[in-house]
N, C-alpha and C positions, 0 to 999 in steps of 0.2 A: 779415399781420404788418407793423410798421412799419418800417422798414429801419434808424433807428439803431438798434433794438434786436434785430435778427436776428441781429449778428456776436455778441452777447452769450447768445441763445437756440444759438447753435451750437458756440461756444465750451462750454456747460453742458455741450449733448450730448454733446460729443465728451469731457469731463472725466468724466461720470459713465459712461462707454461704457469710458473706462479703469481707471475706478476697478470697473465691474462684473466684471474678467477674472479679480479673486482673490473674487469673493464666494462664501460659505459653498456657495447652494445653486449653483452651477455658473454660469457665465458665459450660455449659454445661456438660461436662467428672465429672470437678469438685464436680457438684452438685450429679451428680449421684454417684460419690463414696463417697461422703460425706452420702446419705441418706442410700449407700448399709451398710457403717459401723455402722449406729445406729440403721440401721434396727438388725442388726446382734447381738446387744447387748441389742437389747431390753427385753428380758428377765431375763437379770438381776439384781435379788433382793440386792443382800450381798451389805449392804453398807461400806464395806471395796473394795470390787473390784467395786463397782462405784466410789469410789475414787479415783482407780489407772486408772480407764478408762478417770478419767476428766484429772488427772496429765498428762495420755499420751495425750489426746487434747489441753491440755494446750501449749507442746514439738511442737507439729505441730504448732499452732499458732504462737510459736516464730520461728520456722524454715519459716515458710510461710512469714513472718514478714521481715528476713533475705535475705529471699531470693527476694523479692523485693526491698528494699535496695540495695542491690545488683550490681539490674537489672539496677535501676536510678542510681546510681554509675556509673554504666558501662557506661551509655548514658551519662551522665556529661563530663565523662572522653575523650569519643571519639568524643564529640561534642567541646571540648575546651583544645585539647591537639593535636598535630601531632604526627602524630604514624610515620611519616617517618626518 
């Protein structure tokens, strides 16, 4: 991997590693498909396509982001609204 761009590949990890601790199906799943994906691309040199691999981690972060929001949304909503 090329080294300006490693503090940026671990910085990802370590973002999406935090963001995994509240996910739906348990933090656990999360980690391991988080480590099977960088395992999977750990071979790659081109820092052109390391770039577009951090843009798509970047995409999941804000989706993961969204979708916790979401979630506290939803529990706001049904905690301090009558659904009847």
């Amino acid at each position: 991997m090329a080294n300006p761009l490693r503090s940026e590949v671990v910085r990802l990890y370590k973002t999406l590693l935090f963001l995994g601790r509240e996910y739906p199906k348990g933090a656990d799943y999360f980690r391991d498909r988080l480590r099977a994906a960088f395992a999977k691309n750990r071979d790659v040199k081109d820092p052109e396509e390391i770039r577009e691999l951090i843009n798509r981690g970047e995409y999941v972060v804000k989706e993961l982001e969204a979708l916790y929001y979401l979630r506290k949304y939803r529990a706001m909503k049904k905690r301090y609204y009558d659904t009847e």
